[in-house]
N, C-alpha and C positions, 0 to 999 in steps of 0.2 A: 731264596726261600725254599725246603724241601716241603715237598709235596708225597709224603708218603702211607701207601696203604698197609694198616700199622695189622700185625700179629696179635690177633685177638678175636673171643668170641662179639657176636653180631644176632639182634635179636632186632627182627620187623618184617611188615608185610604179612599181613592177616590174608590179603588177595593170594602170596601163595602158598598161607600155610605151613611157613619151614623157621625154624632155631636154626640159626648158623653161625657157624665156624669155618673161619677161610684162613688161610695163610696170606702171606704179603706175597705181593707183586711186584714187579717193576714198574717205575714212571717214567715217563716219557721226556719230560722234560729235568729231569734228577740231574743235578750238576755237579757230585761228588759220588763217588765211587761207591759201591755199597757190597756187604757179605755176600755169597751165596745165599744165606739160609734167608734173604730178605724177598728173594725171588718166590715167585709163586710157586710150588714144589709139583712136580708131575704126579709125586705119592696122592696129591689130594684128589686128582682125578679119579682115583679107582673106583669110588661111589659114585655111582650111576648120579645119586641125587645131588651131587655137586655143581653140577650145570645149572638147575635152575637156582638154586642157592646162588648163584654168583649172579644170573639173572635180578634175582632178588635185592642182593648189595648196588646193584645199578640202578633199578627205584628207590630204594632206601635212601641213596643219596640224593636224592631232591628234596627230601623233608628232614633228617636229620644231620647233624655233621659231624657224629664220629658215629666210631663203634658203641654197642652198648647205649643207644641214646646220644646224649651228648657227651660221655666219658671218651679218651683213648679220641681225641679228636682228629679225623684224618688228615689235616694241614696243620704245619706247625705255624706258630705266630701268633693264631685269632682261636678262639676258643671253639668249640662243640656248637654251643650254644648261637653263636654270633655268626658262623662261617658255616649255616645250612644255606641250603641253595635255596631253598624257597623264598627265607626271611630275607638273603643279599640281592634277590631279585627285588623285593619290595622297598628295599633300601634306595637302591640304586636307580628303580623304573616311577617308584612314587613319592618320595622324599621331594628330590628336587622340582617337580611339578606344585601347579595350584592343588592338586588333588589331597595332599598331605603334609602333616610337620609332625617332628617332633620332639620333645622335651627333653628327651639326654643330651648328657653332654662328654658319651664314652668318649676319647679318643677324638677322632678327626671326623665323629659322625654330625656335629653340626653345619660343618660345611655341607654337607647334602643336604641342609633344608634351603642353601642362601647360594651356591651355584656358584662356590668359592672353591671346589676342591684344590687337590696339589696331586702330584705324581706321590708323594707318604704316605696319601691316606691309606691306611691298614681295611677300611673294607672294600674299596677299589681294589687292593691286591688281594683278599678274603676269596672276591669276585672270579679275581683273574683265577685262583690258584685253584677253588671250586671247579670252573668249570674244567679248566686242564685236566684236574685229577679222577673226575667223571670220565673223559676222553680217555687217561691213562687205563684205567679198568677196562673199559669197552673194547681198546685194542690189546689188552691182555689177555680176554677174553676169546677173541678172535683169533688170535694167536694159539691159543691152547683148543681150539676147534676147529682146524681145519681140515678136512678128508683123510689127510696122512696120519694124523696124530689120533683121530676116531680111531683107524682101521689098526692102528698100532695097539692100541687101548681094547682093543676087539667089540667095541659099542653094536647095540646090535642097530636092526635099521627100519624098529619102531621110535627108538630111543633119537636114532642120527635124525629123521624126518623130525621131531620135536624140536632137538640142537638147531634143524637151519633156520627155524619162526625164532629162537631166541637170538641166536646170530642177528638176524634182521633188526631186530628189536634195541639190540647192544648197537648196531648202528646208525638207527633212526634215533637214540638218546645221544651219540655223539655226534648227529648234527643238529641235535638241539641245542648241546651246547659252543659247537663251533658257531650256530645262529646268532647266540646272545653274545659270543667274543666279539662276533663281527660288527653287531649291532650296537654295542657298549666302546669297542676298541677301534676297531676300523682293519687295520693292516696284523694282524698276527699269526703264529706260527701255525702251518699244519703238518700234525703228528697221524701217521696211522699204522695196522698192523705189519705194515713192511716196515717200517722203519728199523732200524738197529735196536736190541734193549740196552741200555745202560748207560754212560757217558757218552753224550752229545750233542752239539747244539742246534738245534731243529730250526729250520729255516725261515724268515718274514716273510709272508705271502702279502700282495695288497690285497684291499677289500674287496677288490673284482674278484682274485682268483681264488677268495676266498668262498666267495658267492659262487662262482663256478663248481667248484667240489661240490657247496652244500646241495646245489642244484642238480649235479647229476649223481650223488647219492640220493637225492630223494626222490627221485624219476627210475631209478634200480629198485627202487626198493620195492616199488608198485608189484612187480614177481614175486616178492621173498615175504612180504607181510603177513600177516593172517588175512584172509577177508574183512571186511566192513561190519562189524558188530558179531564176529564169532571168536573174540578173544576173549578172556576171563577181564571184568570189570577193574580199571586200573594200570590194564596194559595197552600198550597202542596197536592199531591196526592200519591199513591200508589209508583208511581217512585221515587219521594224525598226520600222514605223510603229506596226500593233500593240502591238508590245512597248513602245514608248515611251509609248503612250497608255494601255496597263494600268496601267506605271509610276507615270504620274501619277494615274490612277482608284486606284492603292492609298492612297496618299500625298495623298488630297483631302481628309481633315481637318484634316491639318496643314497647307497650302496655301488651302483656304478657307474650313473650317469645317465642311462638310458631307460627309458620309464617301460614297461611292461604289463600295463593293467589291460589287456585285451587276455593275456595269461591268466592273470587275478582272477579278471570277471567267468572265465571261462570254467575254470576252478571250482569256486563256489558256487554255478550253479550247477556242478557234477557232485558236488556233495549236498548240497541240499536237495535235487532231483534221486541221487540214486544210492545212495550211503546208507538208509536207512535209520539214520541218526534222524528223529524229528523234534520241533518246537516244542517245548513242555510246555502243556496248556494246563499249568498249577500257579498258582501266587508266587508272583515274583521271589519273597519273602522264604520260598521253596528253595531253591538254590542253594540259598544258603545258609538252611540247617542241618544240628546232627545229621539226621537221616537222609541227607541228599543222596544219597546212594541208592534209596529204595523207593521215596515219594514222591516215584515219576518228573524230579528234575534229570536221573542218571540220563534219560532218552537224549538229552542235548549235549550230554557231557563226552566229547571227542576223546578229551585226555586229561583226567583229574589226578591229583595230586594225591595221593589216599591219605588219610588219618582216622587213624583207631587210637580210644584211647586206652583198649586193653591191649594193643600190640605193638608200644611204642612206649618206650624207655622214659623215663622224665627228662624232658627237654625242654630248652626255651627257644627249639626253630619253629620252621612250618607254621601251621593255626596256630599253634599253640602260642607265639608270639605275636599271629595278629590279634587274634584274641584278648589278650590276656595284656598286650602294651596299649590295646586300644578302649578300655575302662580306664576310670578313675572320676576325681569329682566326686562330686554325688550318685554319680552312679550305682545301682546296686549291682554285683558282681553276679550273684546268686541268680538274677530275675537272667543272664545273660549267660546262664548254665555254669559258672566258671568259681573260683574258690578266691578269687582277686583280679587286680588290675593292677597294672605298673607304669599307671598317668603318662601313656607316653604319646601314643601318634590319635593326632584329631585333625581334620581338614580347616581348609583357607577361607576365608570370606568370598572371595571370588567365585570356588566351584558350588559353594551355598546357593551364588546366584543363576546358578544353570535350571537352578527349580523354579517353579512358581512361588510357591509359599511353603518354606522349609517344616513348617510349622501345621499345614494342610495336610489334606488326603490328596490332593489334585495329584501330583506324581508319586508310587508308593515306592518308587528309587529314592526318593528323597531321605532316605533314613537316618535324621539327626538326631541325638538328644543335646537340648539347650539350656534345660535347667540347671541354673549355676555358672551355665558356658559363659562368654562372649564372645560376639560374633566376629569380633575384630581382633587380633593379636598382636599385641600391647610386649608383651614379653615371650619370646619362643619356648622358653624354660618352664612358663607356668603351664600345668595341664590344662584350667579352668579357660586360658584364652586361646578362642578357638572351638567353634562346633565340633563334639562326641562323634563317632560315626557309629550306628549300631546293625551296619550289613551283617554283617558274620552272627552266629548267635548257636552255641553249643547245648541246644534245646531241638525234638525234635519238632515236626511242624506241627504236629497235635500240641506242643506244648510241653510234654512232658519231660521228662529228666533221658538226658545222652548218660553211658555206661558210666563215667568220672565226670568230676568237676575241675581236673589239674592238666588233664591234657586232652584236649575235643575229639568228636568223632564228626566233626566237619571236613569234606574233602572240600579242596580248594581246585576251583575247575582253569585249568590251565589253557585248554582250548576246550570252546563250544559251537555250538551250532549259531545260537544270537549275534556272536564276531563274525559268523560266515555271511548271516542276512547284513552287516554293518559294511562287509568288506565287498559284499556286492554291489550294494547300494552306491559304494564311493568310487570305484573300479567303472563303474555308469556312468556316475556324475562328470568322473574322469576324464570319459569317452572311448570305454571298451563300446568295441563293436559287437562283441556279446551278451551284453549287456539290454536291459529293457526298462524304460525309468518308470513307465504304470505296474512292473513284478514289482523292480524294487520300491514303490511306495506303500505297495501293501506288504510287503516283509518288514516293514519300518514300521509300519502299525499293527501289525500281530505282536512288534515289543510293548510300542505305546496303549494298545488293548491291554495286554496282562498288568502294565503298570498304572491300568487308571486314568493315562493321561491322555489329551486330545490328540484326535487323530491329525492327520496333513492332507497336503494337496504337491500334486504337482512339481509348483509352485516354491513351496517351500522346502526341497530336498536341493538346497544347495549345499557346499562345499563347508563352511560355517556350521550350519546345521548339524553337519553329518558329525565334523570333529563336539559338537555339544553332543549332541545323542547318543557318541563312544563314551564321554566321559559320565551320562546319568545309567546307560547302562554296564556301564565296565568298569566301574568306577572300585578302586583298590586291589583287580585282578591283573595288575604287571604288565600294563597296555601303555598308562599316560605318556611316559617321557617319549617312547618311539613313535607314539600318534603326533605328540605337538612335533618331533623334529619334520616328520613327513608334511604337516600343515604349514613351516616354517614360521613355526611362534614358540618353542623352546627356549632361544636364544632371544637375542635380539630383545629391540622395546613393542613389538607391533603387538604382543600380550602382554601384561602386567600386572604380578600378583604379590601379596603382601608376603614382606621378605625374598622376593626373590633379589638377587644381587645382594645382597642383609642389607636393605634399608625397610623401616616400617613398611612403607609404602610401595615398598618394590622400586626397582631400575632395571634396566639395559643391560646386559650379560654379555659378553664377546664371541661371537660367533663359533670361536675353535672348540669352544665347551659342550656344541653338539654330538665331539666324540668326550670321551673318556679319556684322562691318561692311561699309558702303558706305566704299571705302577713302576714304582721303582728298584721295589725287592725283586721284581719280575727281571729289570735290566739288569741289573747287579749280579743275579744269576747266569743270565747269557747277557753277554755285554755286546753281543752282536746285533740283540735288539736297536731298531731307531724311534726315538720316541716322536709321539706325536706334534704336528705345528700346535705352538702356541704356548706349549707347557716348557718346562726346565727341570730337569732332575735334579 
């Protein structure tokens, strides 16, 4: 598969402001020969404002997946549309869970509702080739900013002290997405700015040493960041790092063997003590609308996804597909700020029953529409089977009308602060010795206050609990598949939701399915790849 950053103007990110035009770069993993003129050109540096402009193409590419919106799509294969990073995270992280299904039947995308994939599927490789191509920018970038090349370029050294928080930045994004390689794939290649550009085959790391990189970049980075809440709304700071590194200290036994939550718990409560990120004390239902960005949900938001829907191309990634796939029925589109719906993704019977009464006020996470629904899913194809999910909502929290009705002005919160009280809490249960089980019962109930629902004891902040209380609160935010593997009920029969394994009923999955294949356009391209146990190319 080429994975190339294609020669064309680039229009996004209201956060900073810029129209742009960038030339191609080199990729990293590119396994045929390419022109000069494909190369990023040194002429485009001359403008000072070039730097962030490329800054810019590196957020960009979490929500959109080509140039231009979805036009001029940056991987060849899968569409603009299909191969944003955001929407292949939801593909990939909620699909296959009780948390979602859904009704197409593009390609090989049914298999993610039944935990049937193959090394083919085209958004497995979507995934793969996504995040690689995010990486390839990042170290192109790095590359073209280094000391020698500033001082060559005569930058001056307001401009260079600007350059090294962008720097940081280009590589706290690239181990975001070596995070999710690692976490989806297991063993794969790491590329960075030393590497060679152009023809070569980049080396299979296991998941340990993959883990190891991402870990001590994100411990470096703690120097080079911005401060804790003094970056522009949209970009990450000091705490993204944190939270990315908890992340992975919770998630280190499944990753390398050896469990690390004294790390985790220690983590989280250095950002919820001194981050300055706090609890949005607004209606859950705040989060996530249009104007999350202003009505005091942003205070929680560590690192959101931005969406404007005046500075974003028409696209079917990002919101704009959870949005917009997650209407249909009877739904009215318009009550849901939106101009339609594309009958696609509705949740499972099973995560229905993590509420009390779907159909109550008792949990206000509970946010179902049933009219018309069934709660039980009789046919995966049909929209109507299967509970509506009406989290998201392209209206702002007074109600009134967001800028369009075609593409939302909902950011989609990536990391927050609520994951930090969840990952504390579990990091205790665990048996971090940093940890305190009466803090974390009350951070557990400062969610269950704002949603209405009964408080706890004690008592009841067991391990079970904890994996329910990720999914009523986190529920559609690109959390589930990596929470069940960590609980060890991904796979296997000890959970069981309708359709998983494709039977109505649900079955028993086989264990190896906890990684992802190593797709196969990916091996094909470097044949040096080894694929994962279990799967066959």
């Amino acid at each position: 598969m080429k994975i190339i950053f294609k020669y064309t103007s680039y229009f996004f990110l209201l956060i900073l402001g810029l129209n742009m035009t960038l030339t191609s770069c080199s990729n990293d993993l590119e396994v045929t020969p390419k022109d000069d003129d494909e190369f990023l050109s040194e002429a485009f540096f001359e403008d000072p404002a070039s730097y962030k402009q490329v800054l810019a193409k590196m957020y960009a590419g979490l929500y959109v997946g080509g140039n231009d919106g979805d036009g001029a799509a940056d991987i060849a294969g899968i569409g603009g549309d299909f191969s944003s990073y955001l929407r292949l995270l939801f593909v990939v992280q909620e699909l296959p869970t009780d948390e979602a299904i859904i009704a197409w039947a593009d390609g090989a995308l049914p298999t993610m509702n039944t935990q049937n994939w193959s090394p083919a599927n085209e958004f497995l490789a979507g995934t793969f080739s996504r995040a690689f191509y995010q990486i390839s920018v990042s170290n192109e970038f790095l590359r073209q900013t280094t000391d020698e090349k500033l001082a060559a370029r005569g930058v001056d050294a307001s401009l260079k002290a600007e350059i090294a928080t962008f720097r940081a930045e280009a590589r706290f994004l690239r181990a975001f997405s070596y995070y999710n390689l690692m976490d989806l794939f297991g063993n794969v290649p790491i590329t960075t700015e030393n590497d060679p550009v152009g023809f070569f085959y980049p080396e299979q790391k296991t998941r340990a040493e993959v883990f190891a990189y991402i870990e001590s970049e994100l411990k470096d980075l703690d120097n080079s960041l911005a401060d804790s809440r003094t970056n522009e709304y949209g970009r990450v700071d000091k705490t993204a790092a944190k939270f990315l590194l908890a992340q992975i200290y919770l998630n280190a036994k499944v990753y390398t063997g050896t469990e690390r939550f004294d790390e985790a718990g220690t983590l989280c409560g250095d950002i919820i003590n001194n981050s300055g990120y706090t609890f949005a004390n607004v209606p859950y239902n705040y989060l996530f609308s249009a104007d999350n960005n202003t009505n005091g949900a942003q205070n929680e938001f560590i690192f959101p996804i931005v969406s404007d829907g005046n500075a974003i191309r028409a696209t079917g990634g990002g919101m704009s597909f959870i949005l917009h796939a997650s209407i249909g029925g009877s739904m009215d589109a318009a009550s849901r700020g939106m101009d339609g719906g594309w009958q696609g993704i509705r949740t499972r019977r099973e995560f229905v029953s993590l509420f009390p009464d779907a159909t109550a006020t008792a949990d206000k996470r509970g946010t179902f529409y049933t009219e018309g629904q069934t709660l039980d899913i009789a046919n995966i194809g049909t929209f109507t089977n299967g509970y509506a999910v009406t989290k998201y909502i392209n209206k702002k929290s007074d109600g009134s009308a967001a800028q369009r009705n075609d593409i939302p002005d909902t950011d989609f919160p990536m990391y927050r602060l609520s994951d930090v009280y969840l990952m504390y809490a579990e990091a205790t249960v665990r048996g971090a010795a940093s940890g305190n089980i009466t803090t974390a019962v009350g951070y557990i109930n400062q969610l269950r206050n704002r949603a209405n629902a009964a408080t706890i004891s004690a008592s009841d902040l067991t391990l079970d609990f904890i994996l329910d209380e990720r999914g009523r609160e986190l529920f559609w935010e690109c959390h589930r598949r990596t929470d069940l593997i960590r609980f060890g009920k991904f796979t296997g029969g000890s959970k069981i939701w309708q359709w998983k394994g494709g039977t109505a009923n649900g079955s028993a999955t086989e264990s190896f399915r906890d990684l992802m294949p190593i797709p196969s356009r990916i091996i094909q391209a470097n044949p040096t790849l080894e694929q994962n146990i279990g799967y066959i190319n």
